[in-house]
N, C-alpha and C positions, 0 to 999 in steps of 0.2 A: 102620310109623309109626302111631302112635296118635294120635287126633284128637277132641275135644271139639265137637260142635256144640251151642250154648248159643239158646237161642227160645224164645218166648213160655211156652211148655206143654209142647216137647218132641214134639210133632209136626207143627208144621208146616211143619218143616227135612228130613220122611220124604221127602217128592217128592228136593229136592235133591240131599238125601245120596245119595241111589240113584243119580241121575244122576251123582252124582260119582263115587259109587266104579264102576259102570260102565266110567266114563272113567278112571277109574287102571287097570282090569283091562286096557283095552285097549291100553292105553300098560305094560301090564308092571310096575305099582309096586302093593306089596304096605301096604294101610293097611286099619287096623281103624276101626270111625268109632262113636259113642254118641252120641245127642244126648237131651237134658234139657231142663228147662223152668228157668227162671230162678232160680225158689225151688230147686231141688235143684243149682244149678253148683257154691255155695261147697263142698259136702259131696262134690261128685264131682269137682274139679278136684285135690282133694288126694288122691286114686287116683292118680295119675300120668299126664300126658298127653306128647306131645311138641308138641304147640300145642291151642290152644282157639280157636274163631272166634265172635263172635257176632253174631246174624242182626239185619239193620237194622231193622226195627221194636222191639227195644228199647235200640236204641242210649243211652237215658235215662239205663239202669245198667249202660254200660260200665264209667266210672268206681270203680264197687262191685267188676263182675267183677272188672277189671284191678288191684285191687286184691290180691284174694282169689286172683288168676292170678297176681302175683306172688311173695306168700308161699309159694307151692306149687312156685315155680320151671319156672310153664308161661307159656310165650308167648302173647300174646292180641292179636287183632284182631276189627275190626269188618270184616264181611261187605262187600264191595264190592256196591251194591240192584242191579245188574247180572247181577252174578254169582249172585244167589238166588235162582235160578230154574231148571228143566231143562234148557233150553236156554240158560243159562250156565253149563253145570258144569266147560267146559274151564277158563273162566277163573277159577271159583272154583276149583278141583284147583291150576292155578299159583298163585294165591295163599295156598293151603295150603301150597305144594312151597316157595314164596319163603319164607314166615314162619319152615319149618322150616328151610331152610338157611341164613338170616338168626343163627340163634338155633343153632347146631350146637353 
């Protein structure tokens, strides 16, 4: 599974993602993850994703992303503020595993 993480700058979704893919390794689920800063999503969501997620602080330009995710035929959601953190990475990883199975 390929995965978009979309944040402020691009990194400071790094803690996260680590923690998530972590938790996919241990759980056995093989995903790729990228994460970007907001000005570079439009240009890299059209690479190919199989979802895109973006992180709550800039919740402001979902609207834009999901825009830009649609056209590109990638799923998009907004980060549950729970889940983006290390210590929520189980629950961000099933909100990942949901959006893609939601969207198969």
């Amino acid at each position: 599974m390929k995965v978009l993480f979309i944040c402020s700058l691009g990194m400071s979704s790094s803690i996260t993602v680590n923690a998530m893919k972590d938790e996919a390794e241990k759980q056995g689920i093989d995903i790729e993850v990228n994460s970007v800063g907001s000005t570079q999503a439009i240009d890299e969501l059209a690479k190919g994703y199989d979802v895109a997620m973006v992180a709550p602080q800039i919740r402001h330009r979902f609207k834009e992303l999901e825009q830009a995710a649609s056209a590109a035929n990638v799923p998009i959601e907004l980060i549950e503020p729970m889940a983006y953190s290390p210590i929520g990475s189980k629950k961000l990883l099933k909100q990942v595993l949901d959006l893609y199975e939601k969207n198969k």
